[in-house]
N, C-alpha and C positions, 0 to 999 in steps of 0.2 A: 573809472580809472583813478579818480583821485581819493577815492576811499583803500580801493587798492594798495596803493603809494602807501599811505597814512597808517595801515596797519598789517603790513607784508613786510616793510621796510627794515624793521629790527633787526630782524636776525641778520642782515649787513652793517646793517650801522654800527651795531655791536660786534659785531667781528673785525670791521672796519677800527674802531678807534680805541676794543678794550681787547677782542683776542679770544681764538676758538673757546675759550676753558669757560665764558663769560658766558656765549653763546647756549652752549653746554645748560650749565644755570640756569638761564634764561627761560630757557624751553622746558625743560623737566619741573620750573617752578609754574609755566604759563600755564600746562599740560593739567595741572594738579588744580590751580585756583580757576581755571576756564570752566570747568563742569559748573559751577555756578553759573556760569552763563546759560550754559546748555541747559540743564534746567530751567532755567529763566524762559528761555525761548518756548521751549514745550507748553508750557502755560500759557504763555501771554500773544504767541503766535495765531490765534486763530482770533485774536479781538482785531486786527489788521481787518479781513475783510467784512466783519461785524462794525466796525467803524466805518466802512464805506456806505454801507445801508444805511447807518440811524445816522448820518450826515446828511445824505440824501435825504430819510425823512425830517430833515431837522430836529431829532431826537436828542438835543442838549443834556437834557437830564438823564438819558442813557448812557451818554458820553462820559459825562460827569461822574456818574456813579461808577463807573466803571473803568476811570483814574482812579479815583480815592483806592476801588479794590487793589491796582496795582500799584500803588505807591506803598499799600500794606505789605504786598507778596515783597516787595523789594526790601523794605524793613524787617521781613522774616528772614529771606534770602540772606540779606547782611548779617545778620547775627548766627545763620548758618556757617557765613562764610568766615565771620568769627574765630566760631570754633573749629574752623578746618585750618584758620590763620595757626592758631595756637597749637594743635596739632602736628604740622606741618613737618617739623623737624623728625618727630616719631613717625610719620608717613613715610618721610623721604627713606630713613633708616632699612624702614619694613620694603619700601618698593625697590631702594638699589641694592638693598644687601651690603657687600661688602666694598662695591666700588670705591674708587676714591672722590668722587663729586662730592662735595661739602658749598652747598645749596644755600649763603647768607640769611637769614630773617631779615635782614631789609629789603631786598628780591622779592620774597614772598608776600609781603608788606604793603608793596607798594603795587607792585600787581591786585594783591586783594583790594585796595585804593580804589584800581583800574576798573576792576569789575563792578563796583557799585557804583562806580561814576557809570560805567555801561547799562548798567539795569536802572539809575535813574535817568540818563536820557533815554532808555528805553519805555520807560512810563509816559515818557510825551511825543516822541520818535516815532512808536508805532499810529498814533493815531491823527499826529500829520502826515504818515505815509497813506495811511488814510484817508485821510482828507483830501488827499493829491493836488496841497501847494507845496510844490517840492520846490521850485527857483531859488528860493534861501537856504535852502538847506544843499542846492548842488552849488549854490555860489562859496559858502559856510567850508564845504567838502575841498573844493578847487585852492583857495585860499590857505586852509590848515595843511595841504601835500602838500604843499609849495613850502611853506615855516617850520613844520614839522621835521621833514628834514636838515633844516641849514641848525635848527636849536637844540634838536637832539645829537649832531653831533659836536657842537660847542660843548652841552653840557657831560656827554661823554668823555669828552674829551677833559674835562674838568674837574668832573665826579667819579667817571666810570659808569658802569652799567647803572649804579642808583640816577645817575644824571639823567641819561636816556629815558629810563621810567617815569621820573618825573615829569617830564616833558611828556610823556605820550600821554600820562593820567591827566595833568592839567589841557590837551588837547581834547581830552574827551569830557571833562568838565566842563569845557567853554561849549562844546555839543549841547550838553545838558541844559545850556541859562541859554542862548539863544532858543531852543524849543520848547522851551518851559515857557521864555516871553510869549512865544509865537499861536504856542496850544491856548494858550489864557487870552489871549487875543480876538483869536478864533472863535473859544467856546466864548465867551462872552460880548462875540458880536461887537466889537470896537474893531478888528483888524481891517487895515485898510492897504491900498499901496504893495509893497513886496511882499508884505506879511501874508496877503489873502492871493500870491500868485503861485 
């Protein structure tokens, strides 16, 4: 539910404090830089239950090696997402034709931000789902609905839709460094306390 909250919320928030037309943007820019993620998932989706096994066997060094892989695929993915950043504007052209949506490059921008903040807590994400100490990460979850809301629409309210964005990226960033401490932890047999529940 609180992941829910956390990333369903937008398209209210944003209508809420910037206005259908915002909304609009919003989504035809998510629409575009999200397939990066989709991608992302197809790959990296099936070391989830390969992670459970070599946990189980205490296989470290399979783990290990098999971060490193995706912290590569995320650095290719990024420089894909790049040039799909840079792109973007001739996309928009060719996909709406002659509508009138005029789609900001800071929209796009900061969404493409979104996404590689998503694919690098994805690199440490799947394999403490994995590992199945989730209590940090649904307390982590619980915590960010609850702030997520009250900050994104301050800064909507402040910014506009750039505001909002920025708040959801740096929400998913703070994802990232909490699971990144927690996987290094882990793999490296020091985690003790919350980290190993």
């Amino acid at each position: 539910i609180g992941t829910l909250i956390l990333f369903q919320s937008n398209n209210l928030i944003i209508i809420h404090v910037v206005g259908d037309a915002a909304v609009v943007e919003y989504n035809i820019a998510y629409k575009y830089m999200h397939t990066l993620i989709m991608v992302f998932n197809i790959i990296v989706t099936p070391i989830w239950s390969a992670t459970t096994d070599a946990y189980v066997r205490q296989d470290f060094d399979w783990i290990k090696s098999t971060n490193k892989k995706m912290v590569i695929i995320t650095a290719l993915m990024s420089v894909v997402g790049f040039i799909m950043l840079m792109c973007s504007s001739w996309f928009y052209r060719m996909w709406l034709g002659d509508s009138p949506v005029d789609i900001p490059f800071s929209i796009s921008a900061l969404l493409y931000l979104y996404m590689v903040a998503m694919m690098m807590y994805g690199c440490y994400g799947y394999f403490i789902n994995g590992f199945g100490h989730l209590r940090l990460q649904m307390i982590v979850s619980v915590v960010l609905s609850v702030l997520y809301p009250v900050f994104a629409i301050y800064a909507g309210k402040s910014i506009g839709v750039e505001g909002v964005l920025v708040v959801f990226t740096l929400t998913t960033f703070v994802s990232y460094l909490w699971s990144k401490i927690q996987y290094t932890k882990i793999v490296n047999r020091t985690a003790s306390g919350i980290w190993l529940k």
